[in-house]
C-alpha positions as CSV (number, residue, x, y, z in Angstrom):
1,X,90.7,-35.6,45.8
2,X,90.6,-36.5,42.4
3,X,87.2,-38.5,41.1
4,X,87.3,-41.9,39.4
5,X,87.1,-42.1,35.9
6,X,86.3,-44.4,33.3
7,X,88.1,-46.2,31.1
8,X,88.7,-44.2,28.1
9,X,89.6,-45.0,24.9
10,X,92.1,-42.9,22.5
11,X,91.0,-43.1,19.0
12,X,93.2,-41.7,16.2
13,X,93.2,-41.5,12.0
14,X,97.0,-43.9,11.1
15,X,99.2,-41.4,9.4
16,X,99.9,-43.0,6.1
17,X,103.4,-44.1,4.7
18,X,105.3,-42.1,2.7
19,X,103.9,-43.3,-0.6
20,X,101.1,-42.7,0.4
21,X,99.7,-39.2,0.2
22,X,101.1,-35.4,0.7
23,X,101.5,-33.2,4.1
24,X,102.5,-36.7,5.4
25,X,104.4,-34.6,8.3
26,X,100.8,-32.5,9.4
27,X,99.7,-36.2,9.3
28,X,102.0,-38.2,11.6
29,X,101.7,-35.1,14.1
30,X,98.3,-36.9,15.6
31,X,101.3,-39.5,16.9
32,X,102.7,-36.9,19.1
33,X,99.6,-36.0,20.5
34,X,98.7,-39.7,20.9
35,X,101.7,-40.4,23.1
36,X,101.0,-37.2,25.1
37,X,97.2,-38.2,26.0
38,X,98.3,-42.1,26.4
39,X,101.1,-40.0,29.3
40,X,99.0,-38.4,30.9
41,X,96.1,-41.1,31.1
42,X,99.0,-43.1,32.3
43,X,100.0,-40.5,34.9
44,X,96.3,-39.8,36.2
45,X,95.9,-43.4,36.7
46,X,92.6,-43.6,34.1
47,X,92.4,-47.2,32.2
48,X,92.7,-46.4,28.3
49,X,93.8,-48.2,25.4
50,X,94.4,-46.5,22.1
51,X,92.7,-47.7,18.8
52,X,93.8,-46.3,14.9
53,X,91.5,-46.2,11.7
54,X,92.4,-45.4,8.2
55,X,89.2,-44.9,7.1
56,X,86.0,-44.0,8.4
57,X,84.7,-47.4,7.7
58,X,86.3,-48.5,9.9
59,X,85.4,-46.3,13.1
60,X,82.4,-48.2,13.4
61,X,83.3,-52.1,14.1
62,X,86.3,-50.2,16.8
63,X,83.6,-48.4,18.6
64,X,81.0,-51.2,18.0
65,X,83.3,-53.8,20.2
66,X,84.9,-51.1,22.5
67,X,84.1,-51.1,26.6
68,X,85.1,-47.9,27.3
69,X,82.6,-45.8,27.4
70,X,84.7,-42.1,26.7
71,X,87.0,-41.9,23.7
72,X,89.6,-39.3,23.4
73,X,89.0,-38.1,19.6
74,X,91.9,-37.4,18.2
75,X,90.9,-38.2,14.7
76,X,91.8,-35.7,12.0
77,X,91.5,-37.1,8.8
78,X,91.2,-40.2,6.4
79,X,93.5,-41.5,4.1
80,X,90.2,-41.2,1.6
81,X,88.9,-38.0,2.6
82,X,90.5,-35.9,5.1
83,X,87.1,-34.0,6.1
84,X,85.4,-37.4,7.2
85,X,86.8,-36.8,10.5
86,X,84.2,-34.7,10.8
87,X,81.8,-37.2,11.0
88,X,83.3,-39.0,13.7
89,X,81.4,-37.8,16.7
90,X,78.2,-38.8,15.5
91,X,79.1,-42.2,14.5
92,X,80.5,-42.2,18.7
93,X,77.5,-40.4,19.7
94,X,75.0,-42.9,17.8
95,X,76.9,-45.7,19.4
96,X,76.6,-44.2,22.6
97,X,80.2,-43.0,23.6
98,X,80.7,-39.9,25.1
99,X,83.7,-37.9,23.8
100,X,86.4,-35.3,24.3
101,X,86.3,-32.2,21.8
102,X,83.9,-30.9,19.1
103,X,81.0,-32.4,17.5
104,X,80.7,-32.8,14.1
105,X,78.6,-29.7,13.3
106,X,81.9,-27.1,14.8
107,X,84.1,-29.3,12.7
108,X,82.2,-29.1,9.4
109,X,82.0,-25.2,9.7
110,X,85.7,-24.9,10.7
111,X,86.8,-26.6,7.7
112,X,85.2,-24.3,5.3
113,X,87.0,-20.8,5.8
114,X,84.0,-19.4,3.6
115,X,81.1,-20.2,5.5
116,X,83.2,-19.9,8.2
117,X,83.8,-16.1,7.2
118,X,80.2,-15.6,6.2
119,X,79.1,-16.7,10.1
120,X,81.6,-14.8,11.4
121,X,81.3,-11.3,9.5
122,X,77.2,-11.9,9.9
123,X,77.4,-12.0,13.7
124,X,79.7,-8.8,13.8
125,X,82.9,-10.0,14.1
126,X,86.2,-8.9,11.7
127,X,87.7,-11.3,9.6
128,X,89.8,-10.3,6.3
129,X,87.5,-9.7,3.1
130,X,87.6,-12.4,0.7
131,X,86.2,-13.8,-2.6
132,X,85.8,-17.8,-2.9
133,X,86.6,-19.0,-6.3
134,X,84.9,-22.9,-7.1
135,X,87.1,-25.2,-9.6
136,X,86.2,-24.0,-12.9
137,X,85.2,-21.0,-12.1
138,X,86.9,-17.7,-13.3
139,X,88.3,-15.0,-10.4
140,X,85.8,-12.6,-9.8
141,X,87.8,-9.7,-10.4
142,X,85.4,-6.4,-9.1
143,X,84.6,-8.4,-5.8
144,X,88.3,-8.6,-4.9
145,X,89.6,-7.1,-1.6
146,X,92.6,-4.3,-1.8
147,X,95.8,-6.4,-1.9
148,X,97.8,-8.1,-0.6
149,X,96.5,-11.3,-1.4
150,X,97.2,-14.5,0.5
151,X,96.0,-17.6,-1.5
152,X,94.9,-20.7,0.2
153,X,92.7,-24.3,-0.3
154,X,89.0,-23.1,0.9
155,X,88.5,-26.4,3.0
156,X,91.7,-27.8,4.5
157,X,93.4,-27.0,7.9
158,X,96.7,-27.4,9.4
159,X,98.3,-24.8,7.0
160,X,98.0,-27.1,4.3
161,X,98.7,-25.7,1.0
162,X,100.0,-22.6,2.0
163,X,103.4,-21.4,1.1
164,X,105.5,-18.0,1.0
165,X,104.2,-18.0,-2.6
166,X,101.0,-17.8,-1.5
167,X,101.1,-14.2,-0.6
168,X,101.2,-11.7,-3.6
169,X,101.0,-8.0,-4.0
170,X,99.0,-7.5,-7.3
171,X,96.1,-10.1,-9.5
172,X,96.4,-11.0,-12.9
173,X,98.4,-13.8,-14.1
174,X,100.2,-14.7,-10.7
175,X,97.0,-14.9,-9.0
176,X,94.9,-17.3,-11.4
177,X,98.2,-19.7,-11.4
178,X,97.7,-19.4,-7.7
179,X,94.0,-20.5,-7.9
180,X,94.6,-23.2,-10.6
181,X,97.4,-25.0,-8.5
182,X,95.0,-25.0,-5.7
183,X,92.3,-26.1,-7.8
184,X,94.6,-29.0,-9.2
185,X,96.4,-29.6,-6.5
186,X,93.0,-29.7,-4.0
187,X,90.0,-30.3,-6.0
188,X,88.7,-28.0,-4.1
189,X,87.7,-24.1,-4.2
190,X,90.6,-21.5,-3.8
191,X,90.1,-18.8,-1.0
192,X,91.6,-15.2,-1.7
193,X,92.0,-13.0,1.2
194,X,92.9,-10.0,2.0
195,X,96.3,-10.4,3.7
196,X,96.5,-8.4,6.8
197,X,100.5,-7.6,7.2
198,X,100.8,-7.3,11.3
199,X,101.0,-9.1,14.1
200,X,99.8,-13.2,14.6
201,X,98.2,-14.2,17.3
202,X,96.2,-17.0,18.3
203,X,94.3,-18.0,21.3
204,X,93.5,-21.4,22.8
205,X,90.2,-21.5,24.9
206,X,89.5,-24.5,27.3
207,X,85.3,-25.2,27.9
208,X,84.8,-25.5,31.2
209,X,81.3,-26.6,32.6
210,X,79.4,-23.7,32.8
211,X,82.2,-21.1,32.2
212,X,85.0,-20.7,29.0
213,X,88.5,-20.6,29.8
214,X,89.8,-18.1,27.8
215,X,94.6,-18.6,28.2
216,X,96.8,-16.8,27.9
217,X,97.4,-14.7,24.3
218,X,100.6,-16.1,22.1
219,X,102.1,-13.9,19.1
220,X,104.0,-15.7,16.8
221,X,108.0,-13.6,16.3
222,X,108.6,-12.7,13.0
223,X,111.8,-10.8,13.8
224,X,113.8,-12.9,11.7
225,X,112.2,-12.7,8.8
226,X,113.6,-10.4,6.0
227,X,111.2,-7.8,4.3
228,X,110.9,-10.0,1.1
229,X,109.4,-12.9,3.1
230,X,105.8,-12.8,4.0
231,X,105.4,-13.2,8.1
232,X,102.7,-16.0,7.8
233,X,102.8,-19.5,9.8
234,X,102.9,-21.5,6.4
235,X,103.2,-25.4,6.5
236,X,107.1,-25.3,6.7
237,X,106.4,-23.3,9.8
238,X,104.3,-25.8,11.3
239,X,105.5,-29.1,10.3
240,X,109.1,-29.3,8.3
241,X,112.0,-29.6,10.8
242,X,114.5,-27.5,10.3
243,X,113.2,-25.5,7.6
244,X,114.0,-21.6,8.2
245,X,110.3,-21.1,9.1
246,X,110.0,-23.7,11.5
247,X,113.1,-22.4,13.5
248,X,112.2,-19.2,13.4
249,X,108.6,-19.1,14.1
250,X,108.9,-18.9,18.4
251,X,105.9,-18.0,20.3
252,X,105.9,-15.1,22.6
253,X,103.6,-15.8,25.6
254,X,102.2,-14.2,26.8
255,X,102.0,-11.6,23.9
256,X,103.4,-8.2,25.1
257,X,99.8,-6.5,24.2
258,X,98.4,-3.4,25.9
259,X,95.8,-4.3,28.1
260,X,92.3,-2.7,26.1
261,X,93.6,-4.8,22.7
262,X,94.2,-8.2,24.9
263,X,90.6,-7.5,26.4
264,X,89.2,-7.3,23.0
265,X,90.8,-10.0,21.5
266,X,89.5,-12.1,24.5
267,X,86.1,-11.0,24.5
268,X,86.3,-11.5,20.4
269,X,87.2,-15.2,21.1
270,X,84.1,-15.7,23.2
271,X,82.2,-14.3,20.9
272,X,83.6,-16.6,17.7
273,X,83.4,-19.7,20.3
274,X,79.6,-19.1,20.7
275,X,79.3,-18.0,16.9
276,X,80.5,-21.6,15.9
277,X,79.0,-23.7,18.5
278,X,82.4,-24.8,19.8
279,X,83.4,-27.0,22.9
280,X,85.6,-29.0,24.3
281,X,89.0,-27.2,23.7
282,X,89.8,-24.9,20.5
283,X,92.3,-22.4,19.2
284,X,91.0,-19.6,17.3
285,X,94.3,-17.5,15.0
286,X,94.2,-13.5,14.8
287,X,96.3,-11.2,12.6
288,X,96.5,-7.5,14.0
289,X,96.8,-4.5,11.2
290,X,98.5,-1.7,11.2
291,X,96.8,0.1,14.0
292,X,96.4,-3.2,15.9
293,X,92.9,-3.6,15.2
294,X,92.2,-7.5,15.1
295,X,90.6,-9.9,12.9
296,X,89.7,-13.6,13.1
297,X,91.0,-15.6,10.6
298,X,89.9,-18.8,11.4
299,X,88.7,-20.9,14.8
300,X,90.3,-24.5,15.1
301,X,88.3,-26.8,16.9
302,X,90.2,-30.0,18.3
303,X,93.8,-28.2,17.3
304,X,96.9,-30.0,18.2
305,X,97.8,-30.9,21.6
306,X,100.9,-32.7,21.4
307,X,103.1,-31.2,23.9
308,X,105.3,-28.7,22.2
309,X,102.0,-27.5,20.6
310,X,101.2,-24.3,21.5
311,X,97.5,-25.8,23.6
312,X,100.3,-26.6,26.0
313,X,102.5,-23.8,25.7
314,X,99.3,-21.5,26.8
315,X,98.1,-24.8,29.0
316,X,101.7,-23.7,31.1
317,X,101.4,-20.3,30.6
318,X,98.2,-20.4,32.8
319,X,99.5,-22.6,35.4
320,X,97.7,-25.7,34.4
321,X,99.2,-28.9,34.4
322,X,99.1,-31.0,31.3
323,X,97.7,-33.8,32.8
324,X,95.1,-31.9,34.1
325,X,94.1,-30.8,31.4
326,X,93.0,-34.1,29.8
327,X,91.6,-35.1,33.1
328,X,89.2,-32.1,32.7
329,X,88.6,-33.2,29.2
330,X,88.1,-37.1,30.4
331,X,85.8,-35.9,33.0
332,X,83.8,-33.4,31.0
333,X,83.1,-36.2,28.5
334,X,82.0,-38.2,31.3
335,X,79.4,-35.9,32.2
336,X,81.3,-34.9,35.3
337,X,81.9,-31.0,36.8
338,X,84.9,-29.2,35.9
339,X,87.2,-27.3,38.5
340,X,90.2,-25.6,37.5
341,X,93.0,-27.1,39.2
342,X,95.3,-24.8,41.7
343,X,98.4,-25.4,42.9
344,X,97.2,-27.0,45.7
345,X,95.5,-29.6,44.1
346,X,97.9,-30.5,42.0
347,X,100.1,-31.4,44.9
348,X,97.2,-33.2,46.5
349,X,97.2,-35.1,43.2
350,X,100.7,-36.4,43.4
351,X,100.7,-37.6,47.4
352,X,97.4,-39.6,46.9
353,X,100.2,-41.5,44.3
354,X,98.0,-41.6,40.9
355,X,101.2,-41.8,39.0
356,X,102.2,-45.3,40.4
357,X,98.2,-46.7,40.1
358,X,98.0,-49.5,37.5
359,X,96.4,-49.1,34.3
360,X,94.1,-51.6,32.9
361,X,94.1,-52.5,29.0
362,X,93.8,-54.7,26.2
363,X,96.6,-56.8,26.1
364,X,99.0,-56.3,23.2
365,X,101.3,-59.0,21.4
366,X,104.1,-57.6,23.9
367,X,102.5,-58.8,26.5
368,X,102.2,-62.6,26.0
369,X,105.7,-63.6,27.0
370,X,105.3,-61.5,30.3
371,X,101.7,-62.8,31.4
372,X,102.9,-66.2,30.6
373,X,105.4,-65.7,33.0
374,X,102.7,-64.0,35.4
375,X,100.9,-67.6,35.1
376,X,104.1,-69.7,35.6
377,X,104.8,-67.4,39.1
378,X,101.5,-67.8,40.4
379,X,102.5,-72.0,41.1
380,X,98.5,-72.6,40.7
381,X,98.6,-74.3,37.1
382,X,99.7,-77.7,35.6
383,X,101.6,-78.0,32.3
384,X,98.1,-79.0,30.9
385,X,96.2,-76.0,32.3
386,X,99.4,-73.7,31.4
387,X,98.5,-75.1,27.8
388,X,95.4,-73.9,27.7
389,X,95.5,-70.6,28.8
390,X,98.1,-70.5,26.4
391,X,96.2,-71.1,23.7
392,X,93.4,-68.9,24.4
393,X,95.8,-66.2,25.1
394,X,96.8,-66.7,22.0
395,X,93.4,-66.4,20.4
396,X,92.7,-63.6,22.0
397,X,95.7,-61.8,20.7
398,X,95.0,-63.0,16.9
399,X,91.7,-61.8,16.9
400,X,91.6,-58.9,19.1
401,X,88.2,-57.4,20.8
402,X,86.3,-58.5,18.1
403,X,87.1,-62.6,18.8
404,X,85.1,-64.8,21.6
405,X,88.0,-63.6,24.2
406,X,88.0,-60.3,26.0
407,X,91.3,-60.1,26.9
408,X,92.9,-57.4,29.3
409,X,95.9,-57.2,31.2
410,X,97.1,-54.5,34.3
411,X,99.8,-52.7,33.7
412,X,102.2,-50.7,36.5
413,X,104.1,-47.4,35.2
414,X,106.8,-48.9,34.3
415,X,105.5,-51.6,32.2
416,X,105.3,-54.4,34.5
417,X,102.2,-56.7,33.9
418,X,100.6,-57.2,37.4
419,X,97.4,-58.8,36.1
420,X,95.5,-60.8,33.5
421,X,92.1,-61.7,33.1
422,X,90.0,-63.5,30.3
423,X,86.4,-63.3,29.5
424,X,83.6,-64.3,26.7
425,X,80.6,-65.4,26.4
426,X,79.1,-68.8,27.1
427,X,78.5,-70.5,24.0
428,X,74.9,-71.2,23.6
429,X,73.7,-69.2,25.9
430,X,71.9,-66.1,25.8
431,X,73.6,-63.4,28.2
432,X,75.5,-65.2,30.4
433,X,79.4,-65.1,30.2
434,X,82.4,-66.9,31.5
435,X,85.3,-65.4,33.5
436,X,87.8,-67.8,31.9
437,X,91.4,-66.3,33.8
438,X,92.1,-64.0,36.4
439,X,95.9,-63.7,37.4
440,X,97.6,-61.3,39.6
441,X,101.3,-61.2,40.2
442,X,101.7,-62.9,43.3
443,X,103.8,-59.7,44.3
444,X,101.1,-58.0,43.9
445,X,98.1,-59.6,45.5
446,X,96.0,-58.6,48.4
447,X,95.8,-54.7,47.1
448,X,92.4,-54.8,45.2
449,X,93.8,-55.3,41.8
450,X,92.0,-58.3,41.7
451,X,88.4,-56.6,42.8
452,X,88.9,-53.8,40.2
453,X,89.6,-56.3,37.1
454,X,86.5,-58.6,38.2
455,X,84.6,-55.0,38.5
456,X,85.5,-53.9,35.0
457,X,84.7,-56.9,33.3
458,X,82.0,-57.3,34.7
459,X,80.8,-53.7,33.8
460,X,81.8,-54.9,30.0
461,X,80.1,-57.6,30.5
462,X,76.9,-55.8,31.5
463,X,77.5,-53.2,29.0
464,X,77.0,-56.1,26.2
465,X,74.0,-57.2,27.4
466,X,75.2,-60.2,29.8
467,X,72.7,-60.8,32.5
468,X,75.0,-63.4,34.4
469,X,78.8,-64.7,35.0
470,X,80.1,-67.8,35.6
471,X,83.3,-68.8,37.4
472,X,84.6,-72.1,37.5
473,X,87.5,-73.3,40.1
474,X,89.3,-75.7,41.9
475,X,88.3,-77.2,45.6
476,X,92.1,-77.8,46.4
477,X,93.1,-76.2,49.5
478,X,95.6,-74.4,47.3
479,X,92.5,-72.4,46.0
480,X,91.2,-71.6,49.1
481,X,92.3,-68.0,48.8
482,X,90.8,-67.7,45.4
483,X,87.1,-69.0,46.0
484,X,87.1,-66.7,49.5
485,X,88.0,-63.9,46.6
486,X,84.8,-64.8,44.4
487,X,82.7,-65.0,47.5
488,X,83.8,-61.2,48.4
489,X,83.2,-60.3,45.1
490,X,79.6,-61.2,45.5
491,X,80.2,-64.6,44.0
492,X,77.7,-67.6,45.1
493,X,78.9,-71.1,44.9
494,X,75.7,-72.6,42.9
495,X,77.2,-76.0,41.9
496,X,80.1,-78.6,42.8
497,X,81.1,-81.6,40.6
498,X,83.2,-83.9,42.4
499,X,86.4,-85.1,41.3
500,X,85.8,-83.3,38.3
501,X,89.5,-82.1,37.2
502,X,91.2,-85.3,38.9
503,X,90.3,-87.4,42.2
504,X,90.1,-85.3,45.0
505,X,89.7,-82.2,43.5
506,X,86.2,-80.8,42.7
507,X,85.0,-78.5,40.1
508,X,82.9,-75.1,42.4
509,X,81.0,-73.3,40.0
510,X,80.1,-69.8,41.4
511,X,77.5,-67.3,39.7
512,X,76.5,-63.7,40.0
513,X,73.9,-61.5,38.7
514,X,74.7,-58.5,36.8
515,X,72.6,-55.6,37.8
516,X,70.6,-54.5,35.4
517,X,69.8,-57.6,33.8
């Protein structure tokens, strides 16, 4: 049996346009790991919405004015500065959202490969000698390691900046050309490492409550490389489509390594995951020299995990579901235990039908035409009240969460709108808020759709300080159904106004107390 969970939202950095900025490829990866999460949220049954920022600005008014209390972080840079990302769990944490992945300190440390070495080689663990070299600074030629040299930006991840030209076999001139592109190209410090020409591995982990998840080992096949071209995952590799080092690049997993070296490498990834203070879910990248002795070369907190992504590749390789896995993640961030799922339970997981479950969101400019056509199948409204919801759908839509109307819909797997409801506060009042419109597709009544949209406004509601709702309806007999609905959901009738909307047919007001307030 599978726990409720919260709503969640899925926050992401908007890749910019093409104009815009370089490694625009790295950039519009987070959308493929957007549409992955969103599939498996959608799968599990969890309410989410998803939310974009382009600058860290503006992380704070989205999280400010959001009712879900976990977010799925996905943010990985800035059009203004990529490394703000960074920050972005301690703007959710001081705004009181709970989150999936690293915190900021992990992130900070992972994006500079210096200190990052330094932690790494003081708490015993192997990673390839290098020397950092600051813009403006000259190469500190008797601190180099033995070459081969690879050459790469000292603060940036997702292969950024590195190239087959990156790797060289002796200094001098070639190498300070290699720093000063960096330097120009960057602004930031050049990192020259010792270039360890073996085997590449890397290693996702999974945090578990109370345990690490170390899965299975990958190895990246170089077999089709020629001996002139260095065997490095460069950018190409990663992100260019169709490039010769993209297509040739496939993972072998699990890697075909004796059982003493996989061991080591294993218990070296526990180590560098305590090292670094990570959690969540990480990847950290090996090289193996020529007597297969391993060395870290970096750890990647919150790495990609779109689903061709190797996260998933190993997720499969160790028999767990991909939806699973952000259930996990969902549920850790909600505070909840962990359980690795078997087999089992992920049959148990598809009878109790969590794929077809409706998920609840902010409504979207899509969706005005078909929960207009929701209202017009229910037969309750008039032209005139048609009008009006209308409009304040309308509103809602213009000015999003951050208007008077709080405006979510239900939506079925397939896309279907089931359900709409509308809430706000009262105006000049302090903590009490209307429940302006609650529609269900008369297809789809009777099922507790209703109950769980009331519940989760009403939890919103709460969680912005209301004290009180208010519900205001109609005494015709063709309401009957609906007040008997308020009065289940713990609803009182406090007030009637006869013939309020026309003769005959009164105005009930109902009201309930939040707990809490």
């Amino acid at each position: 049996m599978v726990a409720e969970l919260p709503p969640v939202l899925v926050l992401y950095n908007e890749p910019r346009r093409e104009a815009q900025g370089q490694y625009l490829e790295s950039e519009a990866g987070v959308l493929d790991e957007v549409e992955a999460v969103t599939q498996a949220l959608t799968q599990l049954g969890i309410e989410h919405r998803t939310a974009s920022a382009r600058y860290l600005s503006e992380i704070v008014p989205i999280i400010a004015s959001a009712c879900e209390s976990v977010v799925f972080n996905l943010v990985e840079g800035f059009w203004d500065g990529p490394t703000d990302a960074a920050h972005v769990p301690t703007v959710l944490r001081a705004l009181h959202k709970s989150f999936t992945g690293n915190d900021t300190a992990a992130q900070i440390l992972s994006l500079d490969k210096w200190k990052t070495k330094s932690l790494l080689r003081c708490t015993g663990i192997p990673t390839p000698d290098a020397v950092r070299v600051a813009v403006g600074e000259e190469i500190p030629e008797d601190d180099l390691p033995p070459p081969p040299f690879i050459v790469k930006p000292a603060d940036t991840d997702a292969s950024e900046g590195i190239h087959p030209s990156s790797v060289i076999d002796v200094g001098g001139r070639r190498l300070r050309e290699l720093v000063s592109q960096i330097h120009q190209q960057f602004g930031q410090a050049a990192l020259i490492e010792e270039f360890i020409n073996g085997r590449e591995l890397n290693v996702s982990l999974f945090g578990l409550e109370g345990r690490l998840e170390v899965l299975p080992i990958a190895e990246i096949d170089f077999r089709a490389f020629g001996k002139d071209r260095p065997r490095i995952v460069d950018y190409a590799a990663k992100w260019e489509k169709g490039s010769f080092a993209y297509d040739n690049t496939p993972r072998i997993l699990p890697a075909p390594l004796p059982s003493a070296l996989a061991d080591e490498v294993r218990e070296l990834c526990r180590r560098t995951w305590r090292a670094m203070g990570l959690q969540g879910y990480a990847r950290i990248d090996f090289r193996l020299d020529e007597n297969d002795r391993p060395y870290v070369l970096e750890a990647n907190p919150n790495p990609d995990i779109s689903r061709d992504a190797g996260f998933a590749a190993a997720l499969t390789a160790a028999g767990i579901e991909y939806h699973e896995f952000v259930r996990l993640a969902v549920q850790g961030a909600a505070g909840g235990s962990y359980a690795v799922p078997t087999q089992k339970d992920a049959r148990a997981s598809r009878k109790e039908g969590l794929a077809d479950e409706p998920i609840l969101r902010t409504t979207a400019k899509a969706d005005r035409k078909p929960i207009l056509d929701l209202l017009a199948r229910t037969g309750f409204f008039r032209p005139d009240e048609f009008a009006v919801a209308r409009e304040v759908l309308d509103d809602a839509l213009t000015k999003g969460p951050q208007g008077h109307y709080q405006s979510l819909c239900s939506v079925a797997t397939n896309g279907q709108v089931l359900g709409w409801i509308c809430y706000g506060p009262t105006p000049c009042c302090i903590g009490t808020y209307d429940i302006y419109w609650l529609a269900i597709d008369p297809s789809y009544q009777g099922r507790g759709l209703g109950k769980r949209m009331m519940t989760h406004a009403e939890n919103d509601i709460a969680r912005r300080g209301g004290r009180m709702t208010i519900v205001e309806t109609s005494s015709r007999e063709l309401y009957d159904p609906t007040n008997k609905f308020y009065v289940a959901c713990g609803y009182d009738p406090q007030g009637r106004i006869p013939d309020f909307y026309v003769a005959g047919d009164d105005k009930i007001i109902y009201v309930k107390g939040l707990k809490g307030a």
